[in-house]
C-alpha positions in Angstrom: 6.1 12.0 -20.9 8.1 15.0 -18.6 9.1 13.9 -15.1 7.7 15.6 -12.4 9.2 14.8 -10.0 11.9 12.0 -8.4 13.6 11.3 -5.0 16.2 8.5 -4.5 16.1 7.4 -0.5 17.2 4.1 1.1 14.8 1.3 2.0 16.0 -1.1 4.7 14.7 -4.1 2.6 17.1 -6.1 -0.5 15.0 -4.8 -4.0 13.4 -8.2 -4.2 11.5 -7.8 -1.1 10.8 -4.1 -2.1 9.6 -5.3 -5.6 7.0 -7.8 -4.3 6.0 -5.2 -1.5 5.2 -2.6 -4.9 4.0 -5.4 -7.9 1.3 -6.9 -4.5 0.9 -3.6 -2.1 -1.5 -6.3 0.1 0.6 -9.2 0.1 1.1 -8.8 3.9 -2.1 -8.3 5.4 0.0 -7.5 8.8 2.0 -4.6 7.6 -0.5 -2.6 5.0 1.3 0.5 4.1 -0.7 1.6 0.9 -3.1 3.7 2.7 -5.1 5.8 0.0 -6.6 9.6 0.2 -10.6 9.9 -0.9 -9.0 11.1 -4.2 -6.6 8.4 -4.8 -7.2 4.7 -6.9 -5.3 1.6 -6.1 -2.5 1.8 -8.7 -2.4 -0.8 -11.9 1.6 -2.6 -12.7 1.9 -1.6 -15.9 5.1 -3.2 -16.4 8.1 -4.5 -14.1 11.1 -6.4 -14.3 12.4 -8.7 -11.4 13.8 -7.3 -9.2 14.9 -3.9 -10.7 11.8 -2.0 -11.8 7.9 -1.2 -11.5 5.5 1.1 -13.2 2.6 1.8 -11.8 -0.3 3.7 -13.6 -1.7 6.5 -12.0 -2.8 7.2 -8.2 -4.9 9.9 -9.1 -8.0 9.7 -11.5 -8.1 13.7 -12.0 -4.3 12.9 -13.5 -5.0 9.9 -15.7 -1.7 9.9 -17.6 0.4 10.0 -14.4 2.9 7.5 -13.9 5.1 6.7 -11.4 8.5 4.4 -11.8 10.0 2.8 -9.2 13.9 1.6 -10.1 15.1 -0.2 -7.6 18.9 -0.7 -7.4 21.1 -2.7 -4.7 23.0 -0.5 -2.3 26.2 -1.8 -0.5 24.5 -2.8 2.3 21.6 -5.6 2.0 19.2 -2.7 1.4 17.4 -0.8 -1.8 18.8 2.5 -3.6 15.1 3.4 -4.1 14.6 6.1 -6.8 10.9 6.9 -7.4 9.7 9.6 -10.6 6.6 10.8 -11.3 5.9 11.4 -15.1 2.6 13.1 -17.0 2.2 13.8 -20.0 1.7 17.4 -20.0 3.9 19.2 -17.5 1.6 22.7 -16.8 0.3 21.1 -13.3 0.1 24.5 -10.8 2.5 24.9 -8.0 0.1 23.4 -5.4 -0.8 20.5 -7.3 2.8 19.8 -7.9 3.9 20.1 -4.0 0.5 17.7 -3.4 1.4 14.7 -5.7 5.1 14.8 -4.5 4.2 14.8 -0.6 1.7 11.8 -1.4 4.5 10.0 -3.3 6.9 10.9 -0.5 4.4 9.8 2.9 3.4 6.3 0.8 6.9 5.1 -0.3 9.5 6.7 1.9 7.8 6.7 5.0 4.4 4.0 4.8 6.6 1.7 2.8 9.9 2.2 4.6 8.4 1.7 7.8 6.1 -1.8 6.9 10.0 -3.2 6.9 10.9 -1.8 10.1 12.7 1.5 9.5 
């Protein structure tokens, strides 16, 4: 697998609260946050550990062997050193494609996501 992609931004929430919000996206029917495009599927957990990590299979079913790792460390603060990267398994995406997958990544997690916990 080649990495994309990967961004490391802040979440307000502690990474047990960020892990449920990614391993159950609709756990809180009040603050929905993963909001899907026509071509985007609901992601599958392919594998996690508590409180640190989560893999989710792909968004996209034109990209099947997309994945996308979440680690999620503690910063010094109560909050979530989110670091997101997007792996395929063949890295000869085009330039557009690229910029699309990263943008989606970037308006779901560090904006959707960040902003169903209040930031």
């Amino acid at each position: 697998m080649h990495a994309i992609g990967t961004r490391r931004r802040n979440q307000p929430a502690p990474p047990h609260a960020i892990f449920a919000a990614l391993t159950n996206p609709d756990r809180d029917p009040t603050r929905p946050w993963l909001k899907l495009l026509k071509d985007e599927q609901r992601p599958t957990v392919l594998d996690s550990e508590h409180p640190t990590l989560v893999i989710w299979s792909t968004l996209w079913p034109k990209h099947p062997s997309a994945r996308l790792h979440f680690d999620l460390p503690p910063d010094n603060h109560g909050g979530t050193n989110l670091r997101w990267t997007l792996y395929v398994a063949s890295p000869d995406l085009d330039t557009s494609t690229l910029g699309h997958l990263r943008h989606r990544i970037n308006t779901l997690i560090n904006a959707n996501l960040r902003r169903s916990f209040g930031q």
